[in-house]
FIPANU-739344 format. One record per residue (C-alpha): x, y, z; residue in three letters; residue number from 0. Coordinates in steps of 0.02 Angstrom, whole numbers, plus 32768, in hexadecimal, padded with zeros to 4 digits. Layout:
% FIPANU-739344
   xx   yy   zz residuo num
    X    Y    Z     ALA NUM
...
This chain:
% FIPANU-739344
   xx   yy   zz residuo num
 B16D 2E25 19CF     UNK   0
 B0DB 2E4C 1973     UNK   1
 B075 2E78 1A3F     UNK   2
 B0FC 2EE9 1A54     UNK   3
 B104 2F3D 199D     UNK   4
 B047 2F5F 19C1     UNK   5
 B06F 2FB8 1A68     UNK   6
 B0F4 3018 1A18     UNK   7
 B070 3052 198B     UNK   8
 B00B 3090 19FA     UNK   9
 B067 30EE 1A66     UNK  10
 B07A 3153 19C5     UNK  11
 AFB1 3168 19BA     UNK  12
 AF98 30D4 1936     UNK  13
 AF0F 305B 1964     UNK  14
 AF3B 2FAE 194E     UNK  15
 AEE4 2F0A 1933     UNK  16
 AF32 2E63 193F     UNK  17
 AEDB 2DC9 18CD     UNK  18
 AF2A 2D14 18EF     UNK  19
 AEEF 2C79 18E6     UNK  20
 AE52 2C32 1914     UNK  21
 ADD8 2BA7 191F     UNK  22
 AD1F 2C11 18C8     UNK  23
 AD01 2C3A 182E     UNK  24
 ACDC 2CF0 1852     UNK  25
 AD64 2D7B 18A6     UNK  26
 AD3C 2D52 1950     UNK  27
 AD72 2DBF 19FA     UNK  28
 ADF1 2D5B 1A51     UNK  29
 ADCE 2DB5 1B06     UNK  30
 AE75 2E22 1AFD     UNK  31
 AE34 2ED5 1AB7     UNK  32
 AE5E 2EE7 1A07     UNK  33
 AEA0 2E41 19E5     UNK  34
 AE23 2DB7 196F     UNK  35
 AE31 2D1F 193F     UNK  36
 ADF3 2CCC 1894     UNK  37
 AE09 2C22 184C     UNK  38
 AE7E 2C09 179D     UNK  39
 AE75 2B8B 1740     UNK  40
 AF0D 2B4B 16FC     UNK  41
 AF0A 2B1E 162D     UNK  42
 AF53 2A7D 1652     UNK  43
 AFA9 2A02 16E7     UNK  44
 B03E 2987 16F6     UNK  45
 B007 2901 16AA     UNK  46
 AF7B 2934 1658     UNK  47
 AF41 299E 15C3     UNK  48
 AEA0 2992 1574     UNK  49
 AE36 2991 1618     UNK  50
 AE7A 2A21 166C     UNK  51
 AE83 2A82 15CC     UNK  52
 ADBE 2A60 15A2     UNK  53
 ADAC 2A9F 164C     UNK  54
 AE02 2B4D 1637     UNK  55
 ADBA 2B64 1591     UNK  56
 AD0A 2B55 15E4     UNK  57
 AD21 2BAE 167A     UNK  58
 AD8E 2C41 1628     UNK  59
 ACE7 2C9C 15F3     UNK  60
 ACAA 2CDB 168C     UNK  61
 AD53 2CEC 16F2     UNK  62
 AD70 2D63 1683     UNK  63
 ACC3 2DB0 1690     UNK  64
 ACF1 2D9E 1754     UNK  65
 AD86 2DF2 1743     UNK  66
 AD5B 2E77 16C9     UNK  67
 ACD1 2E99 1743     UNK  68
 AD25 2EA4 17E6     UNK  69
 ADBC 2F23 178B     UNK  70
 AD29 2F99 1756     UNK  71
 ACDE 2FAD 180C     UNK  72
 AD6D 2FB1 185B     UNK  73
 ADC8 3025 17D2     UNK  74
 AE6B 2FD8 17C3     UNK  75
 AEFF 3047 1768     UNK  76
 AF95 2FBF 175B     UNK  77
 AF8E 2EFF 175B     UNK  78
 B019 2EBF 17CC     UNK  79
 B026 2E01 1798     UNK  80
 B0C8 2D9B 17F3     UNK  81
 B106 2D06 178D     UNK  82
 B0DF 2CFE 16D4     UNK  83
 B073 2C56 16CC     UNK  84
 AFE0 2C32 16D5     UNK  85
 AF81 2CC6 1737     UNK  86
 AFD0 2D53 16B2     UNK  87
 AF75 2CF5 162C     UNK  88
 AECF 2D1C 166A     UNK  89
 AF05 2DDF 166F     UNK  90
 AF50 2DD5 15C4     UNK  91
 AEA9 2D86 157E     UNK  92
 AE59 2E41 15CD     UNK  93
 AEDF 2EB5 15B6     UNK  94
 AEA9 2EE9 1506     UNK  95
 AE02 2F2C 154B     UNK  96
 AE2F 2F64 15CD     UNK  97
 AE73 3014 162A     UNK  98
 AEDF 2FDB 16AB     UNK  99
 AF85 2FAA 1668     UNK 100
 AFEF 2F00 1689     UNK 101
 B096 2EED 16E4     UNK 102
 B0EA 2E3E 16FE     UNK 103
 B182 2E18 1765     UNK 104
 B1E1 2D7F 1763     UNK 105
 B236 2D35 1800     UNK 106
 B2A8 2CB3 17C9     UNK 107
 B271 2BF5 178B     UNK 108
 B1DA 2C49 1728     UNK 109
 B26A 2C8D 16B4     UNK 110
 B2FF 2C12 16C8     UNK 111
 B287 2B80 16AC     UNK 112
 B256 2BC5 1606     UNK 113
 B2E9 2B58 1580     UNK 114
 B2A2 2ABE 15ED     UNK 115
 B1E9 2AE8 15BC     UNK 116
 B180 2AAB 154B     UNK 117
 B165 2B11 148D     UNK 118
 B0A8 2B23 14D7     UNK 119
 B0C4 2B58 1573     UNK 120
 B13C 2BE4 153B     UNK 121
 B0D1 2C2A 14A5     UNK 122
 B053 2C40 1550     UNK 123
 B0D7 2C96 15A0     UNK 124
 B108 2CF4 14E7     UNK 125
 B03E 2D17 14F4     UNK 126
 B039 2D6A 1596     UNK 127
 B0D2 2DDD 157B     UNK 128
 B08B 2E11 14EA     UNK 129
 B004 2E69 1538     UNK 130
 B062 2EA4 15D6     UNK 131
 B0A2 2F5E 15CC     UNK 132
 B137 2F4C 1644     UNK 133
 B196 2EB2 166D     UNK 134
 B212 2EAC 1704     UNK 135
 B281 2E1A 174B     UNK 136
 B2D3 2E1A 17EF     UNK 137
 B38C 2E14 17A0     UNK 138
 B3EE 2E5F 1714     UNK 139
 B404 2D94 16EA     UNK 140
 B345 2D64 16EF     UNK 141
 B329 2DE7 1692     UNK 142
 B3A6 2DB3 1607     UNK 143
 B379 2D06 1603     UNK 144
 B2B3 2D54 15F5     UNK 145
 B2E2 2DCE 155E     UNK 146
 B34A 2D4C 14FC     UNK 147
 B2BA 2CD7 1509     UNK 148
 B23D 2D78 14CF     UNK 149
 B2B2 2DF3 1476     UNK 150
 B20D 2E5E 1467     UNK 151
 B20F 2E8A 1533     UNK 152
 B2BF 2EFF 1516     UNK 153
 B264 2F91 14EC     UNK 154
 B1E8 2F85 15A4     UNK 155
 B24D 2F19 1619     UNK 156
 B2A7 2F55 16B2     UNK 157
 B317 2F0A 174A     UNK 158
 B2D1 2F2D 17F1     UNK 159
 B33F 2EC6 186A     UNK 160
 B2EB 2E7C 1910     UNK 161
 B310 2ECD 199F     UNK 162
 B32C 2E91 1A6D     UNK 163
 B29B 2E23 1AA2     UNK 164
 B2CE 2E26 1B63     UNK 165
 B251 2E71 1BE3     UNK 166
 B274 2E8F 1C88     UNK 167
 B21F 2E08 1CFF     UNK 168
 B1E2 2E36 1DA5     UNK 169
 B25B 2E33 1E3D     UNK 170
 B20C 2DA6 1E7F     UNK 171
 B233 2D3A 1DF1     UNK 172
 B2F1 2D69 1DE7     UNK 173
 B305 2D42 1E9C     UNK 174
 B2BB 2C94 1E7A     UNK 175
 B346 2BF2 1E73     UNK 176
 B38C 2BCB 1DDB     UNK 177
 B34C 2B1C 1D99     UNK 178
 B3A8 2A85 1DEF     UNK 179
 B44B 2A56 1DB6     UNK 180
 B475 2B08 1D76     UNK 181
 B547 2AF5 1D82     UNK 182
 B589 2B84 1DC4     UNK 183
 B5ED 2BCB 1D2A     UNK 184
 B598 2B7B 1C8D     UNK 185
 B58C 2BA8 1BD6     UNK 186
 B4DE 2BD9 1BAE     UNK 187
 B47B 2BAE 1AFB     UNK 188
 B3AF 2BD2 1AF4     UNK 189
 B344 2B99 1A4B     UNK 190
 B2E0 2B10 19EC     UNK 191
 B31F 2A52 19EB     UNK 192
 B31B 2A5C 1927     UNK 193
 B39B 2A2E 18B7     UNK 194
 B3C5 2AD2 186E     UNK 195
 B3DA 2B0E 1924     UNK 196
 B475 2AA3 193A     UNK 197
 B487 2A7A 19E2     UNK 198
 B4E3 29BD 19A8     UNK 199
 B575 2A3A 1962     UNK 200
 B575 2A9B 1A1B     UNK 201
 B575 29EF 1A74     UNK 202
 B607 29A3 1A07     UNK 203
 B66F 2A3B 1A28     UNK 204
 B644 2A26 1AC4     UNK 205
 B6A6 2983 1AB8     UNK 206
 B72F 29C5 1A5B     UNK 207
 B74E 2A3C 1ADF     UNK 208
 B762 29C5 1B6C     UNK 209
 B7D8 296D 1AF2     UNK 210
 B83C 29ED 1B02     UNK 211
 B840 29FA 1BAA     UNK 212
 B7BB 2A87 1BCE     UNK 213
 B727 2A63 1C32     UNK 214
 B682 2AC1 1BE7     UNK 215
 B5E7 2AAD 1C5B     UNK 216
 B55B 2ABC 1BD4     UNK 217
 B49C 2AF4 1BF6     UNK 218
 B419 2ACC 1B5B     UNK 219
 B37F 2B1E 1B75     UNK 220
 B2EF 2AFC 1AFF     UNK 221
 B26F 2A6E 1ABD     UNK 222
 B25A 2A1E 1A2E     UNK 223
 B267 298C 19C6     UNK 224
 B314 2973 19BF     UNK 225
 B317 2958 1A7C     UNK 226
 B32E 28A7 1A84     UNK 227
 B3B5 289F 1A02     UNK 228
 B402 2919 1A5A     UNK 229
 B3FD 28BF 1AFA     UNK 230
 B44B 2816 1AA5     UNK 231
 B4DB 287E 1A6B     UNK 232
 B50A 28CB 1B0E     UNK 233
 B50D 2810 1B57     UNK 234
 B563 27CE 1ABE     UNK 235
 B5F1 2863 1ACD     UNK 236
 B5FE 2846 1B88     UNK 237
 B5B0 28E4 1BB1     UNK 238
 B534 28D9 1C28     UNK 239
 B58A 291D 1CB3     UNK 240
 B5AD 29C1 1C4F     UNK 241
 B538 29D2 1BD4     UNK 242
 B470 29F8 1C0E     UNK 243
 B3F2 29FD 1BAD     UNK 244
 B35D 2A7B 1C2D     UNK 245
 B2CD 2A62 1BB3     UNK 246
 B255 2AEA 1BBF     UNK 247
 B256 2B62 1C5B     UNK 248
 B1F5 2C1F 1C52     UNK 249
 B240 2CA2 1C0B     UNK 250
 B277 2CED 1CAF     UNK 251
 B2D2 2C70 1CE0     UNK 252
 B31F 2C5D 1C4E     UNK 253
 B364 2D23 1C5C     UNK 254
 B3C1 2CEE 1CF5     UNK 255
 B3FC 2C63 1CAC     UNK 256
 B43D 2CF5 1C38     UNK 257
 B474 2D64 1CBE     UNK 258
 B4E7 2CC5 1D20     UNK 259
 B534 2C96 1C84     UNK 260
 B5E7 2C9A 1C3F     UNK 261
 B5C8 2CC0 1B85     UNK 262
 B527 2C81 1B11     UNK 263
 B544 2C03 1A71     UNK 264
 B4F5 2BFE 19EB     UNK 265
 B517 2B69 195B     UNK 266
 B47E 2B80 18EA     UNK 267
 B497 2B3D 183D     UNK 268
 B429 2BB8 1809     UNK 269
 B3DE 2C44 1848     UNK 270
 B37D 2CFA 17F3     UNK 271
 B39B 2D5E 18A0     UNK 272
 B3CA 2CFB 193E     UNK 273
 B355 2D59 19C8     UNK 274
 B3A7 2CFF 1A64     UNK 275
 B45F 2D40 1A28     UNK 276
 B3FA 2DEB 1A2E     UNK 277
 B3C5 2DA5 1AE9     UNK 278
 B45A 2D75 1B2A     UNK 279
 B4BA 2E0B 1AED     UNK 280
 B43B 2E74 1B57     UNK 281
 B457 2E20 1BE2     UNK 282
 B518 2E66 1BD7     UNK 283
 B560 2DB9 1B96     UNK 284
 B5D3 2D91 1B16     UNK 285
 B599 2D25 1A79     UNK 286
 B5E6 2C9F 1A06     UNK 287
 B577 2C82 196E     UNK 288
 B596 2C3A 18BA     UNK 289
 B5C2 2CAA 1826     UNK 290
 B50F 2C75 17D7     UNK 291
 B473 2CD7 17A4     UNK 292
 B454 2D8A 17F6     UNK 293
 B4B3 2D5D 1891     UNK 294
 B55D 2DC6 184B     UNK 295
 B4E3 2E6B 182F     UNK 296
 B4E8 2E87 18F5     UNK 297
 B55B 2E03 193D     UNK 298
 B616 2E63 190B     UNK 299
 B6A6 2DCF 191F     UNK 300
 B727 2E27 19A3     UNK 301
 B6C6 2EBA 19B9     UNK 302
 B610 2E8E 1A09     UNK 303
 B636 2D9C 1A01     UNK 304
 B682 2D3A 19B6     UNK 305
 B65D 2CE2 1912     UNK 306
 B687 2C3E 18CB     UNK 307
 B674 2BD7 1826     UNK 308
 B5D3 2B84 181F     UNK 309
 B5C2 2AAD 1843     UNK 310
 B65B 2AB2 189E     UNK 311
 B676 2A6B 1949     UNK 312
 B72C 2A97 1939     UNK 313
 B717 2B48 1920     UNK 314
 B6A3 2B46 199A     UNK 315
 B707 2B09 1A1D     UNK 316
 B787 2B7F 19F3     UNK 317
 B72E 2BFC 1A18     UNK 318
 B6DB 2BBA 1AC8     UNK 319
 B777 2B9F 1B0C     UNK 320
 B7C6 2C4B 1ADA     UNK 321
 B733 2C93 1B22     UNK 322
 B735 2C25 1BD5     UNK 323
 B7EB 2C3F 1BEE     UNK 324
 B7F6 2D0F 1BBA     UNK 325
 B784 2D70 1C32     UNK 326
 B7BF 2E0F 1BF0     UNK 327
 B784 2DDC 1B4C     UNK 328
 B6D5 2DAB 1B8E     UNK 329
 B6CF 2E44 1BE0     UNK 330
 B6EE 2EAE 1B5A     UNK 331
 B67F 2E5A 1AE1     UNK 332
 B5F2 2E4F 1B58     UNK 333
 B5F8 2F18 1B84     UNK 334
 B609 2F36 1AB0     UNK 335
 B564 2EC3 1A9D     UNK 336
 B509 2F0F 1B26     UNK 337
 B51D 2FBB 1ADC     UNK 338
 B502 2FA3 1A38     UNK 339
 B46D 2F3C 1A57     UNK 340
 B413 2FBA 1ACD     UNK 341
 B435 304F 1A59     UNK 342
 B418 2FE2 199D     UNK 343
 B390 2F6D 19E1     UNK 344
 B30D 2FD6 1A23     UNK 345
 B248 2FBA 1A0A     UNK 346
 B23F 3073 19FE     UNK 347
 B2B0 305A 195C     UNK 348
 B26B 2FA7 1928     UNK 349
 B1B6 3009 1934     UNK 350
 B204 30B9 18C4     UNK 351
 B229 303D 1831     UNK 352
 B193 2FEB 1833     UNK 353
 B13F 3092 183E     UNK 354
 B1A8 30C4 17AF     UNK 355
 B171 3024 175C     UNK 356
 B0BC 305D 1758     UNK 357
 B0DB 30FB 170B     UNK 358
 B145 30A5 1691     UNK 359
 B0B4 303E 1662     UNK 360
 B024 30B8 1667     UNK 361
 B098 311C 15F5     UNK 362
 B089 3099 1571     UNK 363
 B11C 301F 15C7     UNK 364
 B1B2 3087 1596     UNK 365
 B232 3052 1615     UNK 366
């Protein structure tokens, strides 16, 4: 997201530098023009406080100085940090005396994670708001939960949704086979083995469904460490001759697993955005996702998928079998999704808000 915001920003004549992390001490030229590295030390680790924190309080003095120094040469206008914690706190520390002006966007578990954090790790977060001029979140809903957490952000927050993170792959790679024991009609579902992701709802309804007398062939693509578990529960449900669970595969691939699909699930018990519903609805298919989290701001039940209530294999079994036995339905929601997704979800418009962002903020961060 962020290569392409760059690319975006300077195809409207802004020069763009990219700073992640690194393993030196100093802002260090990581070989791709205009992109450095630099090393940030968190204030303190799982497990451990006092250590870590006698660490960043000895090293903060000249990564600032570093910092400072390499915003000066290169004559930065607008700090572009991505996650609140801990990087933003080294930009807050500099903001005061400084020209360039601070923007921070939240993505999802930086601001949903906040009611589960410690008092001390959100008067950090309460710290580095404070000096930023413009605060967006990728959802109307992250962006809530953010605000009610810091009432002060109303005043210079903003939504700017994601939009479609699909690129075309060469033809070579869409005429290459389709990983081994790809079914030939199959319900797709692409994303981290995490517990918030809930894949152990998808696989239960899977269940229900054949219950019920309906068949549902169902791909899991992703990694993580709810991959085992997963795994026991397909055997334990009876599933493994229905139920797959791909692991990780390239990204091509995983756009024709797209393209040869019925319809894409989502179950997430949680979720700020929901990038691969943004995917598959690209890639002309019709979506089922839960009524959580940003998801309802560009998934419209009956109109561009289909929602359900969220932690509920029954509803979302429903909903799989409605779509697997109506083709005209799946057709129709599909064409809606595609539409609205390649007019709404543009980088040209993801990169005018941001745009708009920056001016926001260099006008003092009225939004």
């Amino acid at each position: 997201m962020i290569t392409r915001l760059r690319q975006g920003l300077r195809a409207r004549g802004h020069e763009t530098l990219i700073l992640t992390a690194g393993d030196t001490a100093d802002v260090t030229p990581l070989g791709d023009p205009g992109v450095y590295g630099m090393y940030l030390r968190r204030m303190r680790q799982e497990g451990a406080i006092l250590k870590p924190l006698a660490g960043f309080l000895a090293r903060l003095p000249p990564t600032l100085r570093r910092l400072s120094a390499f915003f000066a040469r290169e004559r930065i206008d607008i700090v572009h940090v991505h996650f609140a914690v801990p990087a933003s706190l080294y930009f807050a520390v500099l903001r005061p005396w400084s020209r360039w002006k601070l923007v921070v966007t939240f993505h999802g578990t930086d601001g949903y994670a906040l009611a589960r954090r410690t008092w001390w790790y959100r008067a950090l977060v309460r710290l580095a708001l404070s000096r930023a001029d413009v605060v967006t979140a990728v959802s109307g809903d992250l962006l809530g939960v953010v605000t009610r957490a810091f009432p002060h952000l109303k005043g210079r927050s903003r939504v700017i949704l994601n939009c479609n993170p699909i690129t075309e792959p060469p033809p070579e790679v869409m005429a290459a086979p389709l990983p081994a024991g790809t079914p030939e009609r199959y319900v797709l579902a692409v994303g981290s083995l995490i517990p918030r992701k809930g894949y152990d709802l998808l696989i239960r309804a899977a269940r229900l469904a054949r219950e019920r007398g309906h068949r549902l062939d169902v791909l899991i693509v992703g990694t993580g460490p709810d991959a085992d578990t997963l795994a026991s529960l397909v055997r334990e449900l009876g599933l493994e001759d229905s139920v797959r669970l791909f692991g990780e595969v390239p990204h091509a691939v995983v756009k024709r697993l797209y393209a040869g699909a019925t319809f894409f699930v989502h179950a997430a018990r949680e979720e700020a955005f929901g990038l691969v519903l943004l995917e598959a609805m690209a890639c002309g298919k019709a979506v089922i996702a839960p009524r959580v989290g940003g998801i309802p701001e560009f998934v419209r039940d009956g109109e561009s998928g289909l929602l359900v209530e969220p932690e509920s294999p029954e509803a979302l079994a429903e909903a799989m079998i409605r779509l697997s036995e109506d083709a005209d339905l799946r057709e129709s929601l599909a064409r809606r999704a595609y539409d609205f997704v390649t007019r709404e979800h543009t980088w040209e418009r993801l990169v005018d808000h941001y745009v708009a962002a920056y001016e926001a903020a260099r006008r003092g961060g009225v939004a």
